[in-house]
C-alpha positions in Angstrom: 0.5 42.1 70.0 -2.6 41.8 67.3 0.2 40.3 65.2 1.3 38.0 67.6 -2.4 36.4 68.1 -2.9 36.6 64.4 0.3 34.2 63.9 -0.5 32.0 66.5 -4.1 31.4 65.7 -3.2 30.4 61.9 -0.1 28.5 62.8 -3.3 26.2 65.5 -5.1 25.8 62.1 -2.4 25.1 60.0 -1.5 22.4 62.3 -4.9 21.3 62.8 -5.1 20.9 59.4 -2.1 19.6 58.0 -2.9 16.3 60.4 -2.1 16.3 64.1 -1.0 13.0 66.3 -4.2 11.3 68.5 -3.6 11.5 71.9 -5.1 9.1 74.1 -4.4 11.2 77.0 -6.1 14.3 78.5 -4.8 18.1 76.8 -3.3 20.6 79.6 -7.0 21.7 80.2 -7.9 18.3 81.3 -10.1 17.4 77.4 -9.4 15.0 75.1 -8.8 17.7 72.0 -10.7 17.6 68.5 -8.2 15.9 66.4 -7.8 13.9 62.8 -6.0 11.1 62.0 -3.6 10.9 59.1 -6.0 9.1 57.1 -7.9 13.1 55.8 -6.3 14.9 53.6 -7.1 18.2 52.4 -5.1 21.5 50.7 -4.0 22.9 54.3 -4.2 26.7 52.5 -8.0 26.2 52.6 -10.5 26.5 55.4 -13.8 24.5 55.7 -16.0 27.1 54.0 -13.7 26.9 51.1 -13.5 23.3 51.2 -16.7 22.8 50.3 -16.9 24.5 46.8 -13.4 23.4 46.3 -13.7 20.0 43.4 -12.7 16.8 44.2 -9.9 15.9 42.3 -10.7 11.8 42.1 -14.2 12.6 40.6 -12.9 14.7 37.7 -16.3 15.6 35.9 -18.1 15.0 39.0 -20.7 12.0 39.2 -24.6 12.6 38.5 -27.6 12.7 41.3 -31.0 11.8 40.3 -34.2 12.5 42.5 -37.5 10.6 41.2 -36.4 8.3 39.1 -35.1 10.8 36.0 -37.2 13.3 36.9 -34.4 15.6 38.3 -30.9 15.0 36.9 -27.9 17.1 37.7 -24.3 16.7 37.9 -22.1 17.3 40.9 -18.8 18.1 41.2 -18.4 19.9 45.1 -19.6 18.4 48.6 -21.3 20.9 48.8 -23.5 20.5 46.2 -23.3 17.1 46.8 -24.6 17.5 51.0 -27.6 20.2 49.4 -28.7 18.4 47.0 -28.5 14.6 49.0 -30.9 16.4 52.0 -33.2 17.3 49.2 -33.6 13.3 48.0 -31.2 13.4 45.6 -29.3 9.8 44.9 -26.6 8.4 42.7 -28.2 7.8 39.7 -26.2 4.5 38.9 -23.9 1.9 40.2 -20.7 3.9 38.9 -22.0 7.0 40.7 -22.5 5.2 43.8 -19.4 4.0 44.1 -17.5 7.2 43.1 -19.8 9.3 45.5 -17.6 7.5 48.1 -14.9 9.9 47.4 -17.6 12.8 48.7 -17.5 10.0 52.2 -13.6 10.0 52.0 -12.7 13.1 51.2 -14.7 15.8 52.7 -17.0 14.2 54.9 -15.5 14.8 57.7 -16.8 18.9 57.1 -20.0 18.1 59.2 -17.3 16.8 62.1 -15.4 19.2 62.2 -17.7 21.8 62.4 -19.6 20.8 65.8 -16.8 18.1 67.4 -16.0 20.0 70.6 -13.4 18.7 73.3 -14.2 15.3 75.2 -14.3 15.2 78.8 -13.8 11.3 78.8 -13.2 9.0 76.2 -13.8 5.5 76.2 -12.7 5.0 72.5 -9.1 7.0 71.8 -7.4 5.1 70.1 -9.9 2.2 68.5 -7.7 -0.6 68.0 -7.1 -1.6 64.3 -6.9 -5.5 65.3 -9.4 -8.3 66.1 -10.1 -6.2 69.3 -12.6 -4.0 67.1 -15.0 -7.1 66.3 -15.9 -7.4 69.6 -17.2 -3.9 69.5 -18.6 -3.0 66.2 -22.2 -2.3 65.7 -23.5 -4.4 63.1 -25.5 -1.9 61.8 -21.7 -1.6 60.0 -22.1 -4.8 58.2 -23.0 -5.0 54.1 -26.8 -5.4 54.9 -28.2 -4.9 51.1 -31.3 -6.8 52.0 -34.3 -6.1 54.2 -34.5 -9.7 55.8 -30.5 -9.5 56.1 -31.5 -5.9 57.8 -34.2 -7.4 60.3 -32.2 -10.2 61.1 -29.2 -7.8 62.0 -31.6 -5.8 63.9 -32.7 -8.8 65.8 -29.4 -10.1 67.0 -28.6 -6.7 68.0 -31.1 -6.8 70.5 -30.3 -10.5 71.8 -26.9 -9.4 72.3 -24.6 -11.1 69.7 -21.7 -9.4 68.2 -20.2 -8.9 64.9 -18.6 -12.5 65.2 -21.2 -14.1 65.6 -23.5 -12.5 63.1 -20.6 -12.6 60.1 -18.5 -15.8 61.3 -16.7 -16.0 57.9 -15.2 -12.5 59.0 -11.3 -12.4 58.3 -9.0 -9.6 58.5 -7.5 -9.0 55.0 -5.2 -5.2 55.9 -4.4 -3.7 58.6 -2.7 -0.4 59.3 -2.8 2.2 62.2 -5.6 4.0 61.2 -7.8 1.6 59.2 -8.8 -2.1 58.9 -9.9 -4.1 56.1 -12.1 -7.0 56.6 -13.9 -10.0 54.3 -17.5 -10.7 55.5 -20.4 -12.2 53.6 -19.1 -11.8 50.5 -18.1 -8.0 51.0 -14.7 -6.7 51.7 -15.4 -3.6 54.5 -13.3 -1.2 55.6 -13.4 1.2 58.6 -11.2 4.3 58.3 -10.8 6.3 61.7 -11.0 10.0 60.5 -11.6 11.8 64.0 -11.9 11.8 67.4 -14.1 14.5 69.2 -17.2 14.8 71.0 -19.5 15.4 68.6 -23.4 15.4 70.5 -21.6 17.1 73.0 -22.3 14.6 76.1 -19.0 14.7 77.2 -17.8 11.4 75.8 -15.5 11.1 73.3 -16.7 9.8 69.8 -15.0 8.6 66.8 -15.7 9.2 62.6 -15.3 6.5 61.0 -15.5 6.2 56.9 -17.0 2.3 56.3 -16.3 1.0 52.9 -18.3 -1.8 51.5 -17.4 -3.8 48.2 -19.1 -6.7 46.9 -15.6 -9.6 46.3 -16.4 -10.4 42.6 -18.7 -8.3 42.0 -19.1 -4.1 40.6 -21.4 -3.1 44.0 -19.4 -0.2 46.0 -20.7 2.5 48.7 -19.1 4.1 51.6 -20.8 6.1 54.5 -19.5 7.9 57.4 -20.8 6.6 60.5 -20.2 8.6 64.1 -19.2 6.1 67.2 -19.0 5.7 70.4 -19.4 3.9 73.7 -20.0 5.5 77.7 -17.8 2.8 79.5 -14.8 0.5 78.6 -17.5 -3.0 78.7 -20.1 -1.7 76.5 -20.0 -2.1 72.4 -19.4 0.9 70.3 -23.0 2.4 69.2 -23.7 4.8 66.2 -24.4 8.5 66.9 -27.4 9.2 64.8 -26.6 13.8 63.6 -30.2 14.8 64.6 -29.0 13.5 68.1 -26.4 16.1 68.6 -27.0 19.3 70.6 
């Protein structure tokens, strides 16, 4: 019997792992279940614990983190050196380590997920649609906002009401596929990348991880962040779930 549970329990992982289908629709329990999209990719033969120590193959010799100016310089090739040493004020020390620190965003951020998504008791956001449906929704707190005026005025026409249209008017889809959507805006190519669905502040509602790239069209600029979403009825826009606000 003990054998029995032991198989099943790491055949649930091993699934859960290797990349499970969304469902839009409710589990047997009547929950929306914790799931990834295809879009994360990890060794299935490790868990998350092991995850973190394990290298990042993209980054090679790692990328360097300085906090102070020069003051503190180290070099980082794990997330979870890299999610340490980033809550002690730790940055990228240059351009080229900013934009290969994205592969930390890509690759394992979706550890922090994973660990405290629990099942959704409604979802107003399973499947976001990878289309021109999305604009109408996203926060603009999304957009490539590298300024403080372009910041403040962002934060203005959020609370006026206006949505991503009509803040980035120049925005045009560029790629599309099911589980990401590339975009051109104000000089910036952006991508979202749905990683997972879950309810992560545990409210009930179902939220989605999203990985949003920005990259400056003709230029070397490049930085991704994850970004937690999600919305309490089918009319409202999607907002972002700060982590200190789960409980």
């Amino acid at each position: 019997m003990h054998i029995k549970i032991l198989f099943a329990v790491a055949l649930v992982a091993s699934l859960l792992l290797a990349g499970c289908v969304v469902a839009p629709q409710r589990n047997t329990m009547g929950e929306f279940p914790v799931c990834h999209t295809g879009a994360v990719n990890w060794p299935t033969n490790l868990i998350l614990e092991q995850l973190k120590d394990e290298p990042i193959k993209q980054l090679e010799g790692g990328i360097t983190m300085a906090k102070e100016g020069n003051a503190n310089v180290t070099n980082v090739v794990t997330w979870g050196e890299f999610e340490r040493l980033s809550k002690a004020g730790y940055e990228p020390a240059a351009n080229y380590d900013l934009g290969m620190a994205g592969w930390f965003t890509s690759e394992r951020g979706i550890i922090p997920f994973w660990e405290h998504a629990i099942p959704a008791k409604q979802s107003f956001i399973r499947p976001l649609p990878m289309n021109r449906r999305l604009l109408q929704w996203l926060p603009l707190d999304l957009g490539p906002q590298i300024s403080h005026e372009k910041i403040e005025a962002a934060a203005q026409a959020t609370k006026t009401g206006k949505s991503w249209l009509d803040f980035y008017p120049d925005t045009k889809i560029t790629k599309q596929t099911s589980n990401s959507i590339e975009l051109s805006a104000d000089g910036f190519w952006v991508t979202f990348t749905v990683m997972a669905y879950g309810d992560f502040d545990h409210d009930g509602y179902d939220d989605a991880l999203v990985c949003v790239s920005h990259s400056a069209i003709g230029g070397t600029l490049n930085y991704s962040f994850n970004a937690m979403l999600t919305r309490t009825n089918a009319s409202e826009r999607l907002r972002i779930i700060i982590a200190g606000d789960k409980k």
